[in-house]
C-alpha positions as CSV (number, residue, x, y, z in Angstrom):
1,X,12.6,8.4,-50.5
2,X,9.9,8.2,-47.7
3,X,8.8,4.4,-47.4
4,X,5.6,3.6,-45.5
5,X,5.0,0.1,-44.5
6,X,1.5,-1.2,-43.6
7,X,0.5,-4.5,-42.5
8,X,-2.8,-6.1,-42.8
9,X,-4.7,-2.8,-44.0
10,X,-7.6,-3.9,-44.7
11,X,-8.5,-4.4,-41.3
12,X,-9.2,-1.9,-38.3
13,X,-6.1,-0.7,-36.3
14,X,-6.7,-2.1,-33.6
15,X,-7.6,-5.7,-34.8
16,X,-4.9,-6.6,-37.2
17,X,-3.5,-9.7,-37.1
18,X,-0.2,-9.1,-38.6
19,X,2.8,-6.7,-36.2
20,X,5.9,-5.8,-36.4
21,X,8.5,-8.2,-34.2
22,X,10.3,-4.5,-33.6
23,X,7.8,-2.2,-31.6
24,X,4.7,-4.2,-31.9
25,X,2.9,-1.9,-34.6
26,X,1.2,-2.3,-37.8
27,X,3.0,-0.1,-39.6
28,X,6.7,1.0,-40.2
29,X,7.9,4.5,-41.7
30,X,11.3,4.9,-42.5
31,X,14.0,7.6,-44.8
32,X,15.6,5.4,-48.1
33,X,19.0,7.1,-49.4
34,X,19.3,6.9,-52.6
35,X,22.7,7.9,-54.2
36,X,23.9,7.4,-57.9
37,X,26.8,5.1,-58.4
38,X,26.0,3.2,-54.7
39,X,25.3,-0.1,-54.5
40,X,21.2,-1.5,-53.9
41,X,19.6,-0.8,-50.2
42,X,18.6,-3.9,-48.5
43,X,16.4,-3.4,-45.3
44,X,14.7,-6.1,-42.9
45,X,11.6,-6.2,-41.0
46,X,10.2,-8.9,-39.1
47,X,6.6,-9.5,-38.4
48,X,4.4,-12.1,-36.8
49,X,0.9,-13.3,-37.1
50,X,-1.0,-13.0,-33.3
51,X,-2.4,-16.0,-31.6
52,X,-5.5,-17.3,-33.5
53,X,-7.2,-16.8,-30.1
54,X,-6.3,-12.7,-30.2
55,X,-8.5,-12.6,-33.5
56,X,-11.8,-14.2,-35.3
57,X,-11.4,-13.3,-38.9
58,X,-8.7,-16.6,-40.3
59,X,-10.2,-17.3,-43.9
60,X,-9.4,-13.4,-45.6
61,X,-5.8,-12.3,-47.0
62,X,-3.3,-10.5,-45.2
63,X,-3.3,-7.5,-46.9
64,X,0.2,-5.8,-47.1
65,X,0.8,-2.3,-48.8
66,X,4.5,-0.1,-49.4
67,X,4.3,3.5,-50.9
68,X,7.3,4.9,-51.7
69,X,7.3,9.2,-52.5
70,X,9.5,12.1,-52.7
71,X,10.8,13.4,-49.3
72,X,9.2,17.0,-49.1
73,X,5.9,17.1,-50.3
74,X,7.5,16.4,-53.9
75,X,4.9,16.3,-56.8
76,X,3.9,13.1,-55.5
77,X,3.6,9.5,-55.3
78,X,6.3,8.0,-56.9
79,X,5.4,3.6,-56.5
80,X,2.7,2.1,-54.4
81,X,2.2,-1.4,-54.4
82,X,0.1,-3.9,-52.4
């Protein structure tokens, strides 16, 4: 499966409060192998809030958002959550 990632996507790219501790992005894309018979697939990511200075907005939600679908341009979306 592809997996997309997106932190805090409800707010412009450039002034989201939430990033990855790896590479210092919003967002994280990544391949899931999926194989009958094999046990579950665990994977980690770390994120951090900014500095309250770095941003104004402190009262809404972080927003998060994963969409899982079919490598390939497969008929489509297969789980999207937020």
């Amino acid at each position: 499966l592809d997996a997309e990632l997106q932190l805090d996507r409800l707010k412009p790219k450039l002034s989201r409060r939430v990033l990855l501790l790896q590479g210092h992005q919003s967002s994280w894309h990544g391949a899931l192998a999926l194989a009958p018979g094999t046990p579950p697939l665990c994977h980690n990511l770390t994120a951090y809030l900014r500095a309250e200075a770095d941003f104004k907005d402190k009262l809404s939600p972080v927003a998060l958002s994963l969409s899982l679908a079919l490598p390939g341009g497969g008929p489509g979306l297969v789980l999207y959550a937020d």
